[in-house]
Structures are given as structure tokens and as C-alpha cells.
N, C-alpha and C positions, 0 to 999 in steps of 0.2 A: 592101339586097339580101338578103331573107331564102332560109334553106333551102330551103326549097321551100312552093311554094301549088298549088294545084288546076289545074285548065283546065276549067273548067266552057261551055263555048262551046255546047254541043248543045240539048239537046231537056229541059235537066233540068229547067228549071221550068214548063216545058212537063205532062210527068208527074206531077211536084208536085201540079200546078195539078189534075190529074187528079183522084189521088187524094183531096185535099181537096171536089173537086167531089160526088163520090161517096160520100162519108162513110166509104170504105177505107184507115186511116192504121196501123193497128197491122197484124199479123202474117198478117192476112187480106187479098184482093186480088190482083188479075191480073197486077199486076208482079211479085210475090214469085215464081209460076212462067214470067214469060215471062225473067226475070233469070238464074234458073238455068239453063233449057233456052240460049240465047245463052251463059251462061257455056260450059256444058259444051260446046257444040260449038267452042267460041272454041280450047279447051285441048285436045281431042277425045279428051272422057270422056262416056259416057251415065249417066253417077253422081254427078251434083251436087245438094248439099240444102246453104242458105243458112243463116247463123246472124249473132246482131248483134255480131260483132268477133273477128278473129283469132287469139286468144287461146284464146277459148271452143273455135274449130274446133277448135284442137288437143287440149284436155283431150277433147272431142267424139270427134274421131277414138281416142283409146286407150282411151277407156271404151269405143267400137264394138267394140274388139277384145280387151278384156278384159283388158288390163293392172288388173295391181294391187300390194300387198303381198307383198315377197318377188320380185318381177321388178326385174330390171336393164334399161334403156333407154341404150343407147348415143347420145353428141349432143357435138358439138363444145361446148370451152369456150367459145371464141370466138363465143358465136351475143345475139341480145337475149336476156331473162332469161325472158320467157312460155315461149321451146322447154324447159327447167326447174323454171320452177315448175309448168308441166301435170302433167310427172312425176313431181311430189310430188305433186298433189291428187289422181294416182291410188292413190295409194300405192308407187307402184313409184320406185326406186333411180334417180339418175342418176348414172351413170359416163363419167367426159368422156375426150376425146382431141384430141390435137394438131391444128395446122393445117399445110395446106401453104403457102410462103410466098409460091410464086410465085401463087395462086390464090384463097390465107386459106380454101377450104374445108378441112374435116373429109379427114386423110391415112387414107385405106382401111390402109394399112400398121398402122396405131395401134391401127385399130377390130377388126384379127386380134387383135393383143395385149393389149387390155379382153376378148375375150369368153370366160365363163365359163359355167359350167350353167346360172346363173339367168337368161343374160341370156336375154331375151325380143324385142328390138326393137332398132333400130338407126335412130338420127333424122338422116338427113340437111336442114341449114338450107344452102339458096342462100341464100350470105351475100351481100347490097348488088346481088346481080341476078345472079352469076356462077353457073352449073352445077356442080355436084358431077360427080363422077367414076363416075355412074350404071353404067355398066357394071363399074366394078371393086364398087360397092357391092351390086349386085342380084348378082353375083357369090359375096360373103360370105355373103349373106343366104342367099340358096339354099343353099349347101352346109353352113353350119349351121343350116335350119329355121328363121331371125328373121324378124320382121315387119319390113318396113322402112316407115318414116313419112319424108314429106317436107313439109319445112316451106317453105312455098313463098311467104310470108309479103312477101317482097318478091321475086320470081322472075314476076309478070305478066310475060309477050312474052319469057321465057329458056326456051332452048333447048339440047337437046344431040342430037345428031347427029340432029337432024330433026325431034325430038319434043319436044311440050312439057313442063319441067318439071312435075313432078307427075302423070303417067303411067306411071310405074316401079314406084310403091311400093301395097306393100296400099291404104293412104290416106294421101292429101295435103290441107294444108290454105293459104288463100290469107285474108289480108289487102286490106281495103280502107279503112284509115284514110283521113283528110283529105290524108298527105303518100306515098300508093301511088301508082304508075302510073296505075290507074282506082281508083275514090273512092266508097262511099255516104256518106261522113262517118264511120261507124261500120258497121262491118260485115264478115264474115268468108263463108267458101264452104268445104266439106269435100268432096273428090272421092273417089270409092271404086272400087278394080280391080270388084269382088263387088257384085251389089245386095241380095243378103243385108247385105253391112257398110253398105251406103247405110241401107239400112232399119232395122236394128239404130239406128244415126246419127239418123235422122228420129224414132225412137219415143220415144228418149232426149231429144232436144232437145224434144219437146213433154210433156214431165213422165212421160213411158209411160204416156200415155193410152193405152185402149182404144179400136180405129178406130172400133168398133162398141158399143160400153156406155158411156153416159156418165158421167162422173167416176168411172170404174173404173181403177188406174193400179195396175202389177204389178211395180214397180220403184222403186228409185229414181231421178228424174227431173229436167230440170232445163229452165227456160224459157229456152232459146239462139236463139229465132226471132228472124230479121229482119222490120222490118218490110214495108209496103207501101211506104211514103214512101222508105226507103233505096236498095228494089228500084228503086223506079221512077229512082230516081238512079243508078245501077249500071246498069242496061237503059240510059240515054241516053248514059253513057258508055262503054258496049259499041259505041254505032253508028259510031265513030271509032276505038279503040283504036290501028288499025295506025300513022295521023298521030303520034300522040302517042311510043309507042315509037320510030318514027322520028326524030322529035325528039330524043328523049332522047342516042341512039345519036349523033346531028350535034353535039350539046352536047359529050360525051363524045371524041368527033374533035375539037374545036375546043379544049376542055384539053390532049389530047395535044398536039397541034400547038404550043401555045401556050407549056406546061409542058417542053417540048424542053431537056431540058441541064442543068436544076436538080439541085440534090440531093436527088431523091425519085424513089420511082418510085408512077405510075400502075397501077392493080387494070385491067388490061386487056382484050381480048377473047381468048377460049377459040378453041383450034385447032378442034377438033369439036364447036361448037357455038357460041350468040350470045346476050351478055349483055343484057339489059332493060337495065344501067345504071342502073338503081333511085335509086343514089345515083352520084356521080365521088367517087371516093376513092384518096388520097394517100397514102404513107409516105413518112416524112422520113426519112434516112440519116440523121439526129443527133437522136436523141427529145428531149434537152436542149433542141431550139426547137422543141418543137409550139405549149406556151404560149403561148411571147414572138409565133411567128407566128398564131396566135388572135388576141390581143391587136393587132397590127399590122391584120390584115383589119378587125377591130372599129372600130378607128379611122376604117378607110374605111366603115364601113356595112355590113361583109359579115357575113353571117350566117357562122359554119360549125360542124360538131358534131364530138368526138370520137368515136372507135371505141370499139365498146363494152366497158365490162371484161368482162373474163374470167369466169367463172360462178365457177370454183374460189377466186375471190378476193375472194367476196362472204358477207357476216356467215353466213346462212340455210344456204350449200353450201359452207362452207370446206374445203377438204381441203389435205391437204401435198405433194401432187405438184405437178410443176412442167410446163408445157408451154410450154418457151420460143418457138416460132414465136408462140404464142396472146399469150403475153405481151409478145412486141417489137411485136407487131403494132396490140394494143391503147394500146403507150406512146407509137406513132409516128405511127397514123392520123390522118388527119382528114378529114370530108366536106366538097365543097365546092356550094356552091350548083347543085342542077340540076334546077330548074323547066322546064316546056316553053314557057314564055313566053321563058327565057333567048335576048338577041339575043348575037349574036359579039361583037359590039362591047361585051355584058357581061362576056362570058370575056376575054376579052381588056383586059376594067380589072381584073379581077379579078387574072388572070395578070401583068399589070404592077405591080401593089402586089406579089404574091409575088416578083416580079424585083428589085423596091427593098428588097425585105426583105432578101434573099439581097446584097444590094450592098451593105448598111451598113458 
């Protein structure tokens, strides 16, 4: 029973098939813009420009806006480690803050008390699919002048009060690993409020080429294109998205239901607003048994992963503050399997090995 796989059911090798037919496999080809035009409307942003992996979007998006040396970029500890290392590869500062616990995102509360002169930006991550507190964040930002970035990295089909994540902030950036929501294997999307910051975004990822001189380049630049082949696999599972989410969301029902009475609590859905569910994720009221229960699922076959450490508590960004939501959270979490192929009848073997656990 692993963590999660694909659903690849559509039209993908279908397009594949396309682009190989056509000799359009690298960065060039009709998938690469009919991917994004579908993205963007999917999210309902007219400022989408592709790149090959996640990661990339994000250093992407803050070189668009100028971060560098000497800025401070505010970002939950709690987040994967790419919303951090981008921050260094711009040069600029990461200064982390707490989580809230009923939610695990980034507490607006915290992000008042990080912010200094230098700071420049403010990184909200939907952490495992749940929405941030958009309004109280776009809130800060405004009335101290910050950019705000949203990492939206596993936030496909999450919403907060009607709008899709990643429609709030200057720029957002989206994920499409092997184990997203939608999938090109490898592959990332940067959204932009401004089409100045889109294009700023675009010039940058193709080395700052000049549109019009060739191998004229007036910057430093960097090759973050997707290709054709990824597009076209992105494009075919853009033509389903909503099934798939839905899915997720039924999975997510069927842990809770299932999970009723243990000792842990379920990362659930948001009042104003509807989690993607990315991942089903767990806290254990006793972090002394995540292991032992790892280890117990293991036995049955089940895949599952822990939550991720904490940034502040890693070699490269060690510092000595402490953020204990961020840090219970990471000692207690665990993901559990939720693929869209998951039947009931798997959560519910799933949930009964967790039930023998909790009985021993």
C-alpha cells in the first residue's frame, strides 16, 4: 500500500505520443502554452508561465520580484525545505514562525512579531492542502508594504473562501511532482498578480534572452523551462482534475469516519474554505508512538511518511529559537496513504491495523 502513485487514466500518452510524433520534446511545442493557458484558467489567474519543478517556481518567483542580499523573507518552520533553501539562493534571509495547531499553517500572530525593516516578503506554504489565513496574511502585507508569496506547492483544488489558493499574493508557485494532485512527473507553474512580474518570470527562466537579438542575454539567467512532453502530461491531467480532487476529499471522509476515537487528531477541513487534502495527515497525542506505529503499518504493507522537520532544526538554518507548535507537530505527524485509486475497503484495512495498534 504505498504513499501515494499517480492516476494517470486520461489522454496522457495519448499527448506523449503527440509530441514524439512531431519531433516537439524539449521546451518548445503546443502543449507547453495550451498547459498553462488551462492552468491559469483552472486557478483563475491570466499570469501563468511553466517551469520544470517546483522548486525552481519558487527561487523563480523571488528573483521576479527582486529579493536579494540583506532582505528578510518571512515562512513557516514547519514547511518542506525548497520554501527555504529558494531563500538562500536569493540571497535573502529566512526568518521562520510558529504554526497554528489546530491548522499546522504559518500563525499571522508570529508573522507581526518576525517583521522588521529589512523584512521584504512574507511566504505563506498550504502546508498537505489546507489554506492559510489569507485574509489576515494579505492583511500584514499591506499595511507593512511586503510582498507576499504563496507556495502552493501542494495546495492544487484548495480554496479559501471561494478563491483559489495562490490568487492572493504578488506570486505563487505550484508543484507538479509524480506524488501532486496533477502530475507532469517533473514539473512546476509560477502565477503572477502583475504581468510585468509574469514577464520579468518568463525572461529570467529562459536565460534573459533577448525576444528579439539572438543569444543576446542582459542578465543573469537561468534554464527553468518545461518541457513539451511534461506539458502535454499536465494538459491531459488538467481534463479531469475536478474527479480526482473529489476523490481525495472522499478518502479524507473515509479516514475521519474510520479514525473516530483514537488518539490522534486528523488535519481537517477549514471553516472558510476546502482542503485539496494533498496528503491525510495525523497527530498522535503521544509522539513516543509515531515510530513504533510506522513500524506496525510497515509490517502490514502500508507505506506512510513523517511530517516534515522543522527548517530551524536543520544543519544549513539552524538557529536557537524554538517554535513549539512547529516542533510537536513535526514529532507527532504522520502521512497516511492517499492515492486516488484508494478503495474504502483500503482505509478501512488501513484504519483497523491502526485500531490493533492502539489495543496492544
Amino acid at each position: 500500500m504505498p504513499l501515494y502513485r499517480p492516476s494517470l487514466k486520461g489522454r496522457e500518452k495519448d499527448y506523449v505520443n503527440q509530441c514524439i510524433d512531431s519531433s516537439w520534446i524539449s521546451s518548445r511545442g503546443v502543449f507547453v502554452e495550451r498547459f498553462e493557458s488551462a492552468f491559469g484558467e483552472f486557478v483563475g489567474s491570466r499570469h501563468a508561465t511553466s517551469v520544470c519543478n517546483g522548486t525552481v517556481a519558487l527561487h523563480l518567483a523571488m528573483e521576479a520580484l527582486g529579493l536579494s542580499a540583506g532582505d528578510e523573507v518571512i515562512v513557516p518552520a514547519l514547511t518542506y525545505i525548497a520554501s527555504v533553501n529558494t531563500i538562500l539562493q536569493t540571497g535573502a534571509a529566512p526568518v521562520f514562525v510558529d504554526s497554528l495547531e489546530q491548522t499546522w499553517q504559518l500563525d499571522p500572530d508570529d508573522v507581526r512579531r518576525r517583521i522588521t525593516p529589512r523584512t521584504k516578503a512574507v511566504m505563506a506554504v498550504h502546508l498537505y492542502g489546507y489554506p492559510c489565513d489569507m485574509d489576515e496574511l494579505v492583511a500584514v502585507c499591506d499595511e507593512h508594504g511586503l510582498y507576499l508569496i504563496e507556495d502552493c506547492a501542494e495546495a492544487f483544488g484548495t480554496y479559501y473562501k471561494g478563491r483559489h489558493a495562490g490568487t492572493f499574493g504578488d506570486v505563487a508557485t505550484f508543484s507538479f511532482f509524480g506524488n501532486k494532485t496533477i502530475t507532469t512527473g517533473e514539473g512546476g507553474m509560477v502565477v503572477a498578480r502583475t504581468k510585468e512580474t509574469l514577464d520579468r518570470a518568463f525572461h529570467l527562466k529562459t536565460q534573459a534572452v533577448s525576444p528579439d537579438r539572438e543569444y543576446w542575454h542582459d542578465a543573469v539567467g537561468y534554464n527553468y523551462r518545461m518541457t513539451n512532453v511534461c506539458a502535454a502530461i499536465g494538459l491531459a491531467q488538467l481534463e479531469n482534475p475536478h474527479t480526482v480532487i473529489a476523490r481525495k476529499r472522499q478518502i479524507a471522509a473515509w479516514y475521519k469516519e474510520e479514525l473516530h476515537g483514537l488518539p490522534l487528531t486528523m488535519l481537517g477541513e477549514p471553516v472558510d474554505g476546502q482542503s485539496s487534502f494533498w496528503m491525510c495527515s495525523i497527530v498522535l497525542h503521544d509522539p513516543d508512538a509515531r515510530q513504533d506505529l510506522r513500524g506496525w503499518l510497515k509490517n502490514d504493507n502500508v507505506e506512510t511518511r513523517p511530517v516534515f522537520y522543522p527548517a530551524h532544526t536543520l544543519p544549513h538554518c539552524k538557529t536557537h529559537d524554538r517554535f513549539p507548535v512547529a516542533e510537536m507537530l513535526s514529532a507527532s505527524g504522520i502521512n497516511l496513504p492517499s492515492f486516488p485509486d484508494l478503495s474504502h475497503e483500503n482505509v478501512r484495512s488501513i484504519c483497523s491495523s491502526i485500531r490493533a495498534f492502539f489495543a496492544r
